[in-house]
C-alpha positions in Angstrom: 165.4 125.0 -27.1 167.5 122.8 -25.6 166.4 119.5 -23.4 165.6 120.0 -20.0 168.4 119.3 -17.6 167.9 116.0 -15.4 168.3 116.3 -11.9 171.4 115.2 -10.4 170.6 112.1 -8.6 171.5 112.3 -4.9 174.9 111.4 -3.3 175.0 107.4 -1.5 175.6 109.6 1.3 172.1 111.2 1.1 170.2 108.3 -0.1 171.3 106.2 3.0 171.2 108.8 5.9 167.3 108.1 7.0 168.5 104.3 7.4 171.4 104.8 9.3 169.5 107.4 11.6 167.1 104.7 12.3 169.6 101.8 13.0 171.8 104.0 15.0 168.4 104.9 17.3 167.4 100.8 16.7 171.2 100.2 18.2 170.9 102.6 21.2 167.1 101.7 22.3 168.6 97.9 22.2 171.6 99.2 24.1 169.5 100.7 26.6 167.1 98.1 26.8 170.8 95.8 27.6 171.6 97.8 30.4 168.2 98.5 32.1 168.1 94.7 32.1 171.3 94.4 33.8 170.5 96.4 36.6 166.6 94.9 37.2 166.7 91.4 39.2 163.6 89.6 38.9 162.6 87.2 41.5 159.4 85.1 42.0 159.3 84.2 45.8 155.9 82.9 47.7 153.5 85.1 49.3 154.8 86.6 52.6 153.4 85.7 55.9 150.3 87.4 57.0 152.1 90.4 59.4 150.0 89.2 62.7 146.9 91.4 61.6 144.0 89.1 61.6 142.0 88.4 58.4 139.3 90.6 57.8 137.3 87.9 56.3 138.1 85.3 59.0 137.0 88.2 61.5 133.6 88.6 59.8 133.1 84.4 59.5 133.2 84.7 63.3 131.1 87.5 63.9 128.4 86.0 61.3 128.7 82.9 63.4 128.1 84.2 66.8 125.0 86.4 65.8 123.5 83.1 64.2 124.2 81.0 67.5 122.5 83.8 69.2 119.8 83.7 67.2 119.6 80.5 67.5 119.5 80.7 71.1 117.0 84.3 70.8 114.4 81.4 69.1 114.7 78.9 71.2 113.9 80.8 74.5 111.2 82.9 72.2 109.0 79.8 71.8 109.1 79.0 75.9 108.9 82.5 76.6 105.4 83.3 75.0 103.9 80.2 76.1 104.6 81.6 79.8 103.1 84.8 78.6 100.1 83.0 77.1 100.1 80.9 80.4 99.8 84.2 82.3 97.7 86.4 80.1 94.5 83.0 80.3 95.8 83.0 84.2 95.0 86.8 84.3 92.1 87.1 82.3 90.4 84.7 84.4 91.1 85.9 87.8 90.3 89.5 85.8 86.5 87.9 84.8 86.1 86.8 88.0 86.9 90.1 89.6 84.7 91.8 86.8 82.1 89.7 87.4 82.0 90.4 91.5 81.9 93.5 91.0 79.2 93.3 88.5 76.9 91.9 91.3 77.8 94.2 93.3 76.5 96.7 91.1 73.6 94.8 90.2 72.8 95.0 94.1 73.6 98.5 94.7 71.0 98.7 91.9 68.5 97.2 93.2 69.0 98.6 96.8 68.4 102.0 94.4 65.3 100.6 93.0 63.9 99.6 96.5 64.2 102.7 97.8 63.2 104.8 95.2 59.7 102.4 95.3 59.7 103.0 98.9 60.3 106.5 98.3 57.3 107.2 96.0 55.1 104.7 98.2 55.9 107.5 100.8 55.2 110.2 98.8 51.9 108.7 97.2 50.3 108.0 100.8 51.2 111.5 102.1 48.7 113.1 99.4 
């Protein structure tokens, strides 16, 4: 039996392709990357001017701020208001117990104008039998 054969090494040529495949895609990606950046500007510039529209926040700042003055001024008149109800309602109560109270009396003597003649009644009846 004879030796076994070695394999034949490859050609330069074939050792060398995978590399040269990758630098040739290396050397067009940077080539690209060359001429997408000659075409991009770049600037860095201040924030435009608001376009007239009113800030949203500014708009509520207001709005908070005018329901607290009204609030304010809701409070303010709520204190003086109920001491003119609590004014009234003692004003009120009194003229209603005084009212309650005549006509209490007036019961009382319609009552007793009842009572009288009911006596006087039964007086009658007592003497006619």
């Amino acid at each position: 039996m004879s030796a076994p054969e070695s394999p034949v090494p490859p050609s330069r040529l074939k050792r060398w392709a995978p590399t040269l495949v990758g630098l040739a895609f290396a050397g067009v990606g940077l080539a690209a990357t060359g001429v997408a950046l000659s075409q991009v500007e770049i600037s860095i510039r201040p924030p435009e001017a608001p376009t007239g529209e009113p800030d949203p926040v500014d708009l509520l700042r207001d709005d908070v701020a005018t329901i607290q003055r009204d609030l304010q001024d809701l409070s303010g008149t709520l204190g003086q208001n109920l001491e003119v109800l609590a004014q009234g309602l003692e004003g009120n109560s009194e003229a209603r117990h005084q009212e309650q109270a005549a006509t209490l009396a007036a019961l009382a003597a319609r009552l007793d104008a009842l009572d009288r003649s009911e006596a006087a009644r039964s007086t009658q009846t007592e003497r006619e039998l």
